[in-house]
C-alpha positions in Angstrom: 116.4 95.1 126.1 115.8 96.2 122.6 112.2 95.1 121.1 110.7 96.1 117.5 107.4 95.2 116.4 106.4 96.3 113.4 102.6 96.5 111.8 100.8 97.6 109.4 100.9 95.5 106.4 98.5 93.8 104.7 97.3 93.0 101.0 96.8 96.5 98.6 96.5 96.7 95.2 99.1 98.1 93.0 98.8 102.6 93.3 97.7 101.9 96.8 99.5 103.1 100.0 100.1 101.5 103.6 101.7 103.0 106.1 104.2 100.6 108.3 104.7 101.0 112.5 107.7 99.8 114.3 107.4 100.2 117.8 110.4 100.2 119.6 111.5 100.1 123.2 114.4 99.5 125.2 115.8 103.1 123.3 114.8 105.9 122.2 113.9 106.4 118.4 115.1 109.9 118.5 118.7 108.9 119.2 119.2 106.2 116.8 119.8 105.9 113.1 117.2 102.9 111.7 116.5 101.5 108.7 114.0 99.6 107.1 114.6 96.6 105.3 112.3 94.1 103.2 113.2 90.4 101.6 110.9 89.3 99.5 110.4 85.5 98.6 113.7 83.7 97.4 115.6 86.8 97.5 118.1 88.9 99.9 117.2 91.4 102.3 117.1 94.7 100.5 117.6 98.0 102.4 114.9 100.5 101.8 115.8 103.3 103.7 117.5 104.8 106.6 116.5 107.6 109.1 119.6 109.0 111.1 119.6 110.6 114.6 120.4 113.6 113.0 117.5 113.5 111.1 119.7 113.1 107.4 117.5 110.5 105.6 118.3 108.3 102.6 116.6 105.8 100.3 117.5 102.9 98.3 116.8 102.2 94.6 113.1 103.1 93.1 111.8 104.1 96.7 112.2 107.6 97.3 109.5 109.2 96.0 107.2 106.7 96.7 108.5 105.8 100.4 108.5 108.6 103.2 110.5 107.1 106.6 109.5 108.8 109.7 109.7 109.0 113.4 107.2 110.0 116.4 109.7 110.5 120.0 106.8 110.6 121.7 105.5 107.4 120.4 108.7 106.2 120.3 107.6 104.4 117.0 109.3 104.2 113.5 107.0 104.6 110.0 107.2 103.6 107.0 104.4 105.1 104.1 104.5 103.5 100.7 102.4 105.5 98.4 102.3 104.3 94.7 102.6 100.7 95.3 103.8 97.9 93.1 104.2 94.2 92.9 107.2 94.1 93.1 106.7 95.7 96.5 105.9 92.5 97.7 108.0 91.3 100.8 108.4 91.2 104.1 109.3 94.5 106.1 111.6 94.7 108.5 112.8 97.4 110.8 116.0 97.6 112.1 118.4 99.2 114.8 121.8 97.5 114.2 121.7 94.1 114.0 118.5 94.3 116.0 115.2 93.4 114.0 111.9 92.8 114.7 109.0 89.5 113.3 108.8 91.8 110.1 105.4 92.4 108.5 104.3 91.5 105.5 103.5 93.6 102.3 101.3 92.0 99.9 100.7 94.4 96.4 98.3 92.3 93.8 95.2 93.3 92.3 
């Protein structure tokens, strides 16, 4: 059975970083492409990035740069680190294998 929990998130004010977890088990990290997602209040999920088995990695609008994805096998746990932050950072975080998503954790950026 597939289980994600992320972590990590937290109030921080705008310039600040966090650095996301998403645990994962019932596969292995390593041999899946997965993305994280956010929705922040009253809107649609947004994709935010995207780490494939291969290793290929790819960000959506205004986050690369500021947003590194990464992956531990041994940990068998997905990251996210947001560096630079900004208000409009503000969301819930999601990560995702598939379809498969975890509670989400939420991201709060205000001074």
């Amino acid at each position: 059975e597939v289980q994600l929990v992320e972590s990590g998130g937290g109030l921080v004010q705008p310039g600040g970083s966090l650095r996301l977890s998403c645990a994962a088990s019932g596969f292995a990290v390593s041999n899946s492409a997965m993305d994280w997602f956010r929705q922040a209040p009253g809107k649609d999920f947004e994709w935010v990035s995207t780490i494939y088995a291969g290793g290929k990695i790819t960000y959506g609008a205004g986050m690369k740069g500021r947003f590194t994805i990464s992956r531990d096998s041994a940990k068998n746990t997905l990251y996210l680190q947001m560096n630079n932050v900004k208000p409009e950072d503000t969301a819930v975080y999601y990560c995702m294998l598939g379809a498969n998503r975890g509670q989400g954790t939420q991201v709060t950026v205000s001074s």
